[in-house]
C-alpha positions in Angstrom: 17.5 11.3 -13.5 20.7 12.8 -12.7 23.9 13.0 -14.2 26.9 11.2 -13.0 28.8 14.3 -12.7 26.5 16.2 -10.2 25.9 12.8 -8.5 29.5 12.2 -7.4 30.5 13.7 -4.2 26.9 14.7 -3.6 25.1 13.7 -0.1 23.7 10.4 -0.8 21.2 9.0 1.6 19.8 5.5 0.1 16.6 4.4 2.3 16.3 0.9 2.7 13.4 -1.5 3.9 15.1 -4.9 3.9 14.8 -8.1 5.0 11.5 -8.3 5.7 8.5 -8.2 3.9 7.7 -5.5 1.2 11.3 -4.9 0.4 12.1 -1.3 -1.2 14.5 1.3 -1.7 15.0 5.1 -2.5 18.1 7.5 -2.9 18.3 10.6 -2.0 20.7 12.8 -3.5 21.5 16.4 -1.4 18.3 16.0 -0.2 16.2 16.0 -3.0 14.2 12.3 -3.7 15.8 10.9 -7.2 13.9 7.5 -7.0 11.9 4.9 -5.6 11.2 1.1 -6.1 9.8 -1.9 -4.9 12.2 -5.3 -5.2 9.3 -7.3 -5.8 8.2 -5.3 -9.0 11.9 -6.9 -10.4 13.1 -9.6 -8.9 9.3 -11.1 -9.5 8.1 -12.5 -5.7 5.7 -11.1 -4.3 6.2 -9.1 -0.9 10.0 -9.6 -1.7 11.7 -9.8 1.6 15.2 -9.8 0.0 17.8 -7.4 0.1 16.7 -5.2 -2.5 19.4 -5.8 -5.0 18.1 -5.0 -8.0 16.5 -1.8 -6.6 19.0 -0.5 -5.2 21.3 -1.3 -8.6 18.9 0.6 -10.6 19.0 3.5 -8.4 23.1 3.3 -8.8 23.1 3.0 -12.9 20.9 5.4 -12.7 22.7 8.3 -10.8 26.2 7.3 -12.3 27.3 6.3 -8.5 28.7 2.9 -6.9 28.2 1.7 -3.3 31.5 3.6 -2.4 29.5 6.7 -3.3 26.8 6.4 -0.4 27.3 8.6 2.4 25.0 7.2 4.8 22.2 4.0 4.8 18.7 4.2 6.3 17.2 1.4 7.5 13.5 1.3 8.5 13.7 -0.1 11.8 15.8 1.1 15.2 16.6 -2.8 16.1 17.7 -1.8 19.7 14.3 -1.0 20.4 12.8 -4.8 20.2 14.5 -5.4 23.7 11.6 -2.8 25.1 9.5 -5.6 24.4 11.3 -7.8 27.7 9.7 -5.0 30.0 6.3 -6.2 29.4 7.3 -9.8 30.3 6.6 -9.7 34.4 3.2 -8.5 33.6 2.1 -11.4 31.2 3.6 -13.8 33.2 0.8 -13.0 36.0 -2.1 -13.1 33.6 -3.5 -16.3 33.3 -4.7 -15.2 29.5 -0.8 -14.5 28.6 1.3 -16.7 30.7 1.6 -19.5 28.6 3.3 -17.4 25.1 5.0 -14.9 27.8 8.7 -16.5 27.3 8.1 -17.5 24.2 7.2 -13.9 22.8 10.2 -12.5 25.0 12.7 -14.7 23.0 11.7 -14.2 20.1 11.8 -10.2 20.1 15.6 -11.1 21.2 16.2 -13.4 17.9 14.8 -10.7 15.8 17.0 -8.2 17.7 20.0 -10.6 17.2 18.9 -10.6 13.6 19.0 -6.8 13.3 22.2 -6.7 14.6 23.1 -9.0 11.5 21.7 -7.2 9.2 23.6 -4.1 9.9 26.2 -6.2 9.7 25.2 -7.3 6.1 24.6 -3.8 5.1 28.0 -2.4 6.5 30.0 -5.0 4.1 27.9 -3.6 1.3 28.4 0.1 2.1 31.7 0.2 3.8 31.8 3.9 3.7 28.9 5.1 4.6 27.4 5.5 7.8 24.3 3.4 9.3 21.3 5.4 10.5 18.2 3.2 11.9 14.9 4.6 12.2 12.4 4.6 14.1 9.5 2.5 12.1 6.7 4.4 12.8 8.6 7.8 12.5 9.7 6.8 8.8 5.6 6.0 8.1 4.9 9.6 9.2 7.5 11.7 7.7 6.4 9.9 4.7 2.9 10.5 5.3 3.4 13.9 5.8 6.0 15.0 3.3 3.6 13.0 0.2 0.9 15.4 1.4 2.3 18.6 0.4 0.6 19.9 3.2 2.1 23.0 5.9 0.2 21.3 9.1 -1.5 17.7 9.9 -2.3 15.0 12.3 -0.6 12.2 11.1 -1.8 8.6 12.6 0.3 5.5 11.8 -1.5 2.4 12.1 -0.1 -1.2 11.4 0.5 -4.2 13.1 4.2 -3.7 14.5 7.0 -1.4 14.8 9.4 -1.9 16.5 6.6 -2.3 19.6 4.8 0.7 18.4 1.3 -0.1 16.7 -0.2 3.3 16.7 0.9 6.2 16.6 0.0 9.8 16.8 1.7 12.7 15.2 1.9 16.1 14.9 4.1 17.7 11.8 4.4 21.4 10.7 6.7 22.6 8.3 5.9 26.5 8.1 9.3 28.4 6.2 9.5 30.5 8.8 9.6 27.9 11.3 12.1 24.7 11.4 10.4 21.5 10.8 8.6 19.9 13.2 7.6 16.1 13.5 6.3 15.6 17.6 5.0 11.9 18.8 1.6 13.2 20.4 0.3 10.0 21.5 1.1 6.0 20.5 -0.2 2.2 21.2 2.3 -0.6 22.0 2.0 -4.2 21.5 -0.2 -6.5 22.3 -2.4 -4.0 21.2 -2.6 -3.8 17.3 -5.2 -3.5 14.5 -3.1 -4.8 12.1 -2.8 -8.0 14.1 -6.2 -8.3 14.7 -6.6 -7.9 10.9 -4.4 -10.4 10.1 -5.4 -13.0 12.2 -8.9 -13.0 10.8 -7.5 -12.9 7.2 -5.4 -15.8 8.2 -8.3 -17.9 10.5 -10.6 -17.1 6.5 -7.9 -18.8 4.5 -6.4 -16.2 2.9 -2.6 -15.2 3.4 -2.2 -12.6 6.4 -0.1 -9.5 5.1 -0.9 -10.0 1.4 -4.9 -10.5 1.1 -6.3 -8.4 4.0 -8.0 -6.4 0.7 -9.8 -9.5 -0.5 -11.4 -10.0 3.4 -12.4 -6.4 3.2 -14.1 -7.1 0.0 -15.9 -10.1 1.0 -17.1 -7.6 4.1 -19.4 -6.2 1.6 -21.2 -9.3 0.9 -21.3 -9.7 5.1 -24.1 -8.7 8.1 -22.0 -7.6 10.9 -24.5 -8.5 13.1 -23.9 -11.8 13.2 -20.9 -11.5 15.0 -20.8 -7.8 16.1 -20.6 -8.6 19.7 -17.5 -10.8 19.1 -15.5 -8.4 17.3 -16.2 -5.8 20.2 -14.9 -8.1 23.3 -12.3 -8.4 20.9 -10.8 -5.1 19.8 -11.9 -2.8 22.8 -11.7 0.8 22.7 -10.6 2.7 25.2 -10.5 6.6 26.1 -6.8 6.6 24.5 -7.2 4.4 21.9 -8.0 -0.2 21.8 -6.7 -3.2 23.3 -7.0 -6.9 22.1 -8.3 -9.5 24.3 -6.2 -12.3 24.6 -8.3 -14.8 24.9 -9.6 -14.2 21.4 -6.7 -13.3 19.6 -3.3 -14.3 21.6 0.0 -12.7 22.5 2.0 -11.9 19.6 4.9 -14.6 19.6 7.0 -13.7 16.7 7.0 -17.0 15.0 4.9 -18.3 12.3 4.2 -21.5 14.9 2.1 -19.8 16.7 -2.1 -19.1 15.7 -3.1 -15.4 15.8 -6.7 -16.9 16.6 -7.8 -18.9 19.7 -9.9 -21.9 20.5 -12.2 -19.7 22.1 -12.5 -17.7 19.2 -12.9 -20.3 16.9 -16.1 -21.9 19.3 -17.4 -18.3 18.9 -16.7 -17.6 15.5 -16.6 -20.6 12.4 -13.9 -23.4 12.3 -10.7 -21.8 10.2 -11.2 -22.5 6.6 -8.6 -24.1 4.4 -7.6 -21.9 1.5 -9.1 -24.1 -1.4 -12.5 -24.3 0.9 -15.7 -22.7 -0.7 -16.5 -19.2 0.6 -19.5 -19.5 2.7 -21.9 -17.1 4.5 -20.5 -17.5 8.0 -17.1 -16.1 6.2 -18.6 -12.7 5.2 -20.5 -12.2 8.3 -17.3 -12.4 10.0 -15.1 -10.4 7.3 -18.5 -8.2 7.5 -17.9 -7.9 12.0 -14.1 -7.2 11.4 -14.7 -4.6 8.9 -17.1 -2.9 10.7 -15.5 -2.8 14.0 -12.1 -1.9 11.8 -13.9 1.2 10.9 -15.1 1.9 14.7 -11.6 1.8 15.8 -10.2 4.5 12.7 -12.7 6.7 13.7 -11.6 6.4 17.1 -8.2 7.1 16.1 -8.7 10.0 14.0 -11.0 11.7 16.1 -8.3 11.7 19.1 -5.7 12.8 16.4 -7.3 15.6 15.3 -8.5 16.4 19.0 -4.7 16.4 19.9 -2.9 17.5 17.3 -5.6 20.7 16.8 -5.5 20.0 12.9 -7.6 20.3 10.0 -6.1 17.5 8.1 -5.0 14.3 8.9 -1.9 12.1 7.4 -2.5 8.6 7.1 0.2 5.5 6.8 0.8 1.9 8.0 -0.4 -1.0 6.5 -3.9 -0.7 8.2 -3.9 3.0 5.8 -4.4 0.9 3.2 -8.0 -0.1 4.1 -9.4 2.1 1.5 -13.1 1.5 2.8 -11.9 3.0 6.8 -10.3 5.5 4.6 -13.3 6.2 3.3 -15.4 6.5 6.7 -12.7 8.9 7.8 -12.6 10.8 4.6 -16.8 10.9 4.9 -17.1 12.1 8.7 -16.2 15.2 8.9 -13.3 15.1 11.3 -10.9 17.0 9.0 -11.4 18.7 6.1 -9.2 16.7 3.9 -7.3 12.7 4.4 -4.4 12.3 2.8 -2.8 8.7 1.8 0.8 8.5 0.5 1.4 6.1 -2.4 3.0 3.6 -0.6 1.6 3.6 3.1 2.8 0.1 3.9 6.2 -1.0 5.1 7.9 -0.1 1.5 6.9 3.3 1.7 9.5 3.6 5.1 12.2 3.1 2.4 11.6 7.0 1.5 10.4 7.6 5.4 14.0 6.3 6.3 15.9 8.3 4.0 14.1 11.3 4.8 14.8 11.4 8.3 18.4 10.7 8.2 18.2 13.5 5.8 16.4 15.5 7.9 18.5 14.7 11.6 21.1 15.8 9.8 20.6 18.8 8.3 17.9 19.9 10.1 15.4 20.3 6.7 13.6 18.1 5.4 13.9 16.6 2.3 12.4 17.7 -1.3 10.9 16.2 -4.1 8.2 13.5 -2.5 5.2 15.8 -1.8 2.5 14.5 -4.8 5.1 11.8 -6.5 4.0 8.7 -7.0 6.0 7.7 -10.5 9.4 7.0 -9.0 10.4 4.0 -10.6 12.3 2.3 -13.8 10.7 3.3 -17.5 11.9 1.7 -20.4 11.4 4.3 -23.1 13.7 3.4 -25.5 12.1 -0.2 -25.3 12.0 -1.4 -28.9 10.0 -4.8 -30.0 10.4 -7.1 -32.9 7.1 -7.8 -34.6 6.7 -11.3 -32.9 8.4 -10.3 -29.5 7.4 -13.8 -28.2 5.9 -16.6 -29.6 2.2 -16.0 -30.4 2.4 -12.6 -29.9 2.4 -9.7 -32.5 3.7 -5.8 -32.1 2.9 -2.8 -34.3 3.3 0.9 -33.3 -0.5 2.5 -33.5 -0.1 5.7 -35.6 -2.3 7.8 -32.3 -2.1 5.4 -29.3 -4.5 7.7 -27.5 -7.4 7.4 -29.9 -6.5 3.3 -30.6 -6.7 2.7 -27.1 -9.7 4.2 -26.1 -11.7 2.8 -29.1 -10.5 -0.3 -28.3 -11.4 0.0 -24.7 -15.3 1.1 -25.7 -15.4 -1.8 -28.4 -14.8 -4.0 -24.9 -11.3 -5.2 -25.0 -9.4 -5.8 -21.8 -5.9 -3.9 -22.3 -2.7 -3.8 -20.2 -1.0 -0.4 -20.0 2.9 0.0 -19.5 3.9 3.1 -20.0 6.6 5.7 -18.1 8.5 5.1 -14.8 6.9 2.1 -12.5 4.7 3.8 -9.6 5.0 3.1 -5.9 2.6 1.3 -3.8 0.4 -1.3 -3.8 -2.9 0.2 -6.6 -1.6 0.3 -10.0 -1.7 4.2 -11.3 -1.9 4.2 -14.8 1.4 2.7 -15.2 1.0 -0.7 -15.0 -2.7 -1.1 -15.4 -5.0 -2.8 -16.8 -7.6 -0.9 -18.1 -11.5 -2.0 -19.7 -15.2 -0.5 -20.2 -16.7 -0.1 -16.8 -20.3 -0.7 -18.8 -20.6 -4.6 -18.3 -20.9 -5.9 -15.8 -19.8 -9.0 -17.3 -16.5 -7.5 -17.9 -15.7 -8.3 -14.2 -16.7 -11.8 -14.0 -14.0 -12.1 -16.9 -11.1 -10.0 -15.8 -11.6 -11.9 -12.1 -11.9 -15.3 -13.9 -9.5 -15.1 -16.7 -7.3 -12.6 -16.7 -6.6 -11.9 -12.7 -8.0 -15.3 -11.2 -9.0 -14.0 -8.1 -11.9 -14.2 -6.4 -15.4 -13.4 -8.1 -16.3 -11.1 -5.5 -14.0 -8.9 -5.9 -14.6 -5.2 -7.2 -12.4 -3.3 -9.7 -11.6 0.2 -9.2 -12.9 3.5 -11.5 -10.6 6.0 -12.9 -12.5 9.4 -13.7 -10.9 12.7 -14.9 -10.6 14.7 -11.5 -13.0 17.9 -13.4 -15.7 15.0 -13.5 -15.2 12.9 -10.3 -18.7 14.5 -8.8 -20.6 13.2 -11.1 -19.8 9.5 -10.2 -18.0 9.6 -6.5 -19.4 11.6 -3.7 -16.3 12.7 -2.0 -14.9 16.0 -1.1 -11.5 16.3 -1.8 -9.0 14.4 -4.8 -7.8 10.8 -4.9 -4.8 10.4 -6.8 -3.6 7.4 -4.8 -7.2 5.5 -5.7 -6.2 5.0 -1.4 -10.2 6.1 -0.7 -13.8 4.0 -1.0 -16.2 6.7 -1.5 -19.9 6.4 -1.9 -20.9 6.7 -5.8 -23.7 9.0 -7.3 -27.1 7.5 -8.3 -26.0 7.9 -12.0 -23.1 5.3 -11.5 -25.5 2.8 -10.0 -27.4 3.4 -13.1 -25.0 3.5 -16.3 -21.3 1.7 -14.7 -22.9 -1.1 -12.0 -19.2 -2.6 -12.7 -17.5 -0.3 -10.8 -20.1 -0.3 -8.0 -18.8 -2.9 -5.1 -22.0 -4.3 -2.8 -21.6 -2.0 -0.1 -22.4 1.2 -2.6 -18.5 2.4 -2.9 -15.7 2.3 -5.4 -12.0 2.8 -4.7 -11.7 6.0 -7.3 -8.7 7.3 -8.3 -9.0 10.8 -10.1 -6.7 11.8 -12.6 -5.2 14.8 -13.6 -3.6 16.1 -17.1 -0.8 17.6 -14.8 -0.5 14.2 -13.0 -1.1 11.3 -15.9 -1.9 13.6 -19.5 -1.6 10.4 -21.6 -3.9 8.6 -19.4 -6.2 12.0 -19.3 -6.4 12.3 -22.8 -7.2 8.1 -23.2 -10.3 8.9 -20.5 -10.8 12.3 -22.9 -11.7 10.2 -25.8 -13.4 7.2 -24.2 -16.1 9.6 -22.8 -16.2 11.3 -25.9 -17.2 7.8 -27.3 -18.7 6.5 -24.4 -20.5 9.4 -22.7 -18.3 9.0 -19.5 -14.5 9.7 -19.0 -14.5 6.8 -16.9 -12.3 3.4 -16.8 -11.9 0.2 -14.9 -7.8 0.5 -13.6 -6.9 -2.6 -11.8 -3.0 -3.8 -11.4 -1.0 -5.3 -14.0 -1.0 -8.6 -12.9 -2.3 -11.5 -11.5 -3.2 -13.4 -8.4 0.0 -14.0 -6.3 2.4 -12.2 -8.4 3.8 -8.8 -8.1 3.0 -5.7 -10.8 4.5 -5.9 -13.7 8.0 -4.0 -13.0 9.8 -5.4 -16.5 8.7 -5.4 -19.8 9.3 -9.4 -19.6 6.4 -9.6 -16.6 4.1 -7.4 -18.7 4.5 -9.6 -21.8 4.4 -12.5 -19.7 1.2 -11.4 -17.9 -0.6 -11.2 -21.6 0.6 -14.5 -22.6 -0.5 -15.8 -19.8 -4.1 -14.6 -19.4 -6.7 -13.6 -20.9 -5.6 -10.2 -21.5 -7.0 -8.9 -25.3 -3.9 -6.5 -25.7 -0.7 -5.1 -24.4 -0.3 -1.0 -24.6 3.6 -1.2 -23.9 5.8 2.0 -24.3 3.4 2.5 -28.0 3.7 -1.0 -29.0 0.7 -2.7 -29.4 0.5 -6.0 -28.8 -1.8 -8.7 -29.2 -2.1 -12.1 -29.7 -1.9 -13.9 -33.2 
C-alpha cells in the first residue's frame, strides 16, 4: 500500500459501483490501481447493494487519505441516459405483445433516473471536493476487460442484462505505445433485447434467485436434454444477422420493478409450472436449464464471431455478468474464433468499480491507467492477525512449524480445509485466498462439502486447481485460466483417477496456478502431487450457501464453526475443532 505522504495531494480517482447490487469500490492513486473490494466480502450480505462504506474506508486507512482528499468520484452508470429508454415507448405502445407494460416500463426508467440523480446527490455530501464523473456502464465493463488482459489489441464483448439500455456491446481497444489509447463502440444491443434477462427469468421461473444463482441453473444444465425444449428457447432468444431479440410473448418487457414476472403465461403452458424454491428438482427442470444453456451458448458464439469479424482481432475480451457463464466461456474458448479469451476477475457489475475509475482516469489524462493488467489480489489481508489458542469457543489454534507440507498432508489424508491467506481477491470464484480446498480423489468428498459444509445443491460440481506446467494433462484447453472464468473439456486420465472434479457434461471450471501468481498455493499443489501423484485440488469459495466469501477473519472462523469444515488455514494458524 502506499504511504500517507505520497498519497496526499496525489490524483485520487475512487471508482464506485453503489447502490445497486454487487456493490464495490477501487482507488486510484496518479493513475496507478492501489486497491479493490467488494462491500459484501465486509459488511457480510450478500450482493451488498449498500453504499460501500466499509470498502471505501479501508481504501482511505489504507492510503493515509480522508474524503477531502478525493479529487474526483466514478460512478458506474451515466444516469441521464435511462431517459433514452422513453424513445422506445410509441413503438411498444402499437404492439399488441408490449402494450400493456409500455407505460409502466417508461416510468419506471424515470424513477431510477430520479434515483440517480439522488445518489449523486448522496455522493456529493460525501465527497464535497471532488468532482462527479458517471460512466457509461458498459464502457467501464470493457476498459476493465481490456486493461485485466494485459493485452496490446482485442474485441471486447460486454454482455449482461442492462446498462443503462445497453445489453451488448461490441468493442474495439488498442493500446500500442506509439499510439494513444483507443477504446471504439463497434457495434451494441439495446433493451428489450438481453441475454442476461432471458437468463434470469428462467433462473427465477426454476426457483432459484435471479442475479445470484444463474451458476447453479447452468449446473443443473448438465444433468438436462435440450431437446426437450430446444424449439422454445429458439422462438425465444432469436438471432439475428447483428446480433438476438427476445420475444415478448415468452419473456415480457422489462418493467423495472420486482412486481412484474420475467416469464409469461404462454411460456409457462409451453414450458413447466414455476417451481417454488423448497420444491424438489425434477426432470422437466434440467431439460429446461439444459434448452437455456444450450441456446445461451448459440447466442455467445454468435456474438463473438461478429466481434472478431468486426473488430479484425485475434483475441477477444469478455465482461458483463453473462461473462461469467464459464461453460459459454468455454465454447468460445474451444471454437476457434480467436486464439486466446480472456475473463477479468470480476466481470460482473463490481468489476465496473475499477472500469469507472479507469476511465475518468483515462478522459482525463488521456492514458490509461496502470497496475490492473493480471491482478486479481486487491483486497484487505490481515498479516499481522494473531490468535489466542481457543480463538472461539470449541475451537483450537496452533502455528504448524511448515504450513505447506501440513496442509497438503492433510489435504491427501482427506480433510476439508479453509484457506485465508494474503489480500481478499476480486470476483465472484474464490482464488486461493479464501478457499476451501480438499482431495479431488472421492468422489464422496463432494456429496459432503455440498451437504455439510456448503449446503447447496447436490448437483453441483467443484472446481480443480492444477499447477499451470501441468494443466494438459487434466484440462484440454489452449491457453491459461487464472480466473478459473473457463469450463474446459478434461483429459481421459481425469475421468479416470479425479471423477470429483469431472461435472456431467465432461468439463471442470480449472483455474491454473502459477508460482509467480499464488507460490504458497503452488508449492501446497507441489507437495500434494508429490504425495498424491497429481498437483491437483478441489478450490471452491470460502463460504456457504447465501452468504458472501469470507472477507474478515471473524466470517472465516465463523464459516468453520458453522459447518463441517475439518480445519481453518488462517494467516499460519491452524485451526480446528476441539
Amino acid at each position: 500500500m502506499i504511504a500517507q505522504r505520497s498519497a496526499r495531494n496525489a490524483e485520487v480517482v475512487l471508482g464506485l459501483c453503489a447502490f445497486t447490487h454487487d456493490s464495490a469500490a477501487a482507488l486510484l492513486v496518479n493513475g496507478h490501481l492501489v486497491g479493490f473490494a467488494e462491500e459484501e466480502r465486509l459488511d457480510g450480505f450478500k450482493h451488498s447493494k449498500a453504499y460501500p462504506a466499509e470498502a471505501v474506508a479501508w481504501h482511505l486507512d489504507q492510503a493515509g487519505l480522508t474524503a477531502n482528499d478525493v479529487t474526483t468520484v466514478a460512478y458506474n452508470f451515466d444516469g441521464g441516459r435511462y431517459l433514452s429508454a422513453l424513445g422506445q415507448l410509441p413503438a411498444h405502445l402499437t404492439r399488441a405483445s408490449t402494450r400493456s407494460r409500455a407505460i409502466p416500463r417508461a416510468r419506471s426508467f424515470r424513477t431510477v433516473q430520479r434515483r440517480y440523480r439522488a445518489r449523486m446527490r448522496d455522493l456529493s455530501r460525501r465527497f464535497p471536493l471532488a468532482r462527479l464523473v458517471p460512466v457509461l456502464h458498459h464502457r467501464a465493463h470493457a476498459l476493465y476487460a481490456f486493461l485485466a488482459a494485459e493485452v496490446d489489441d482485442a474485441a471486447v464483448l460486454i454482455v449482461d442484462s442492462l446498462g443503462e439500455l445497453q445489453t451488448t456491446t461490441i468493442w474495439h481497444a488498442r493500446h500500442h505505445d506509439e499510439q494513444p489509447f483507443r477504446l471504439r463502440l463497434v457495434d451494441s444491443v439495446k433493451d428489450p433485447a438481453s441475454l442476461g434477462y432471458a437468463y434470469g427469468a428462467v433462473t427465477e421461473h426454476l426457483g432459484w434467485r435471479r442475479g445470484d444463482e444463474e451458476g447453479t441453473v447452468m449446473a443443473l444444465a448438465a444433468l438436462g436434454d435440450p431437446a426437450r425444449f430446444r424449439d422454445l428457447m429458439s422462438r425465444a432468444i432469436r438471432l439475428t444477422t447483428d446480433g438476438f431479440t427476445l420475444d415478448p410473448s415468452l419473456f415480457p418487457l422489462r418493467v423495472l420493478s420486482g412486481r412484474y414476472r420475467r416469464t409469461s403465461p404462454t411460456f409457462t403452458a409451453a414450458a413447466c409450472p414455476p417451481r417454488p424454491p423448497d420444491a424438489p428438482v425434477e426432470p422437466v427442470h434440467a431439460d429446461l436449464a439444459a434448452a437455456l444453456q444450450e441456446r445461451t451458448e448459440q447466442v455467445m458464439l454468435h456474438l463473438a464471431r461478429r466481434a472478431a469479424r468486426l473488430t479484425g482481432s485475434g483475441l477477444l475480451c469478455l465482461g458483463g455478468g453473462v461473462a461469467m457463464n464459464c461453460v459459454a466461456a468455454g465454447q468460445i474458448a474451444q471454437a476457434g474464433i480467436v486464439d486466446e479469451v480472456h475473463i477479468p476477475p470480476a466481470p460482473g457489475d463490481s468489476g465496473t468499480a475499477i472500469g469507472a475509475a479507469a476511465a475518468a482516469w483515462l478522459d482525463a489524462t488521456s492514458r490509461p491507467p496502470t497496475g490492473i493488467g493480471g491482478r486479481c489480489y486487491l483486497g484487505p489481508a490481515y498479516p499481522d492477525l494473531a490468535l489466542p489458542a481457543e480463538p472461539r469457543p470449541g475451537l483450537a489454534a496452533a502455528r504448524p512449524a511448515d504450513p505447506v507440507q501440513h496442509l497438503a498432508r492433510q489435504l491427501a489424508n482427506g480433510a476439508i480445509v479453509g484457506l485465508f491467506t494474503g489480500p481478499l481477491e476480486a470476483g465472484p470464484r474464490a482464488l486461493g485466498n479464501r478457499s476451501i480446498l480438499a482431495s479431488p480423489f472421492a468422489p464422496e468428498v463432494v456429496d459432503r462439502l455440498n451437504g455439510t459444509v456448503k449446503f447447496r445443491e447436490p448437483f453441483r460440481p467443484f472446481a480443480p486447481m492444477v499447477l499451470a506446467d501441468k494443466a494438459a494433462d487434466y484440462v484440454r484447453l489452449r491457453q491459461p485460466s487464472p480466473f478459473m472464468s473457463i469450463a474446459a473439456p478434461v483429459t481421459e486420465l481425469t475421468r479416470t483417477d479425479l471423477p470429483a472434479i469431472v461435472h456431467g457434461n465432461g468439463t471442470a471450471r480449472v483455474q491454473t496456478v502459477t508460482r509467480t501468481q499464488h507460490p504458497f498455493l503452488a508449492n501446497v499443489m507441489a507437495a500434494f502431487g508429490e504425495i498424491t501423484g497429481h498437483p491437483v485440488l478441489i478450490n471452491t469459495s470460502l463460504n456457504i450457501k447465501g452468504k458472501p466469501i469470507c472477507g474478515t477473519p471473524d466470517m472465516a472462523l465463523d464459516c468453520l464453526a458453522g459447518t463441517g469444515l475439518d480445519a481453518l488455514l488462517i494467516e499460519g494458524w491452524w485451526v480446528t475443532k476441539c
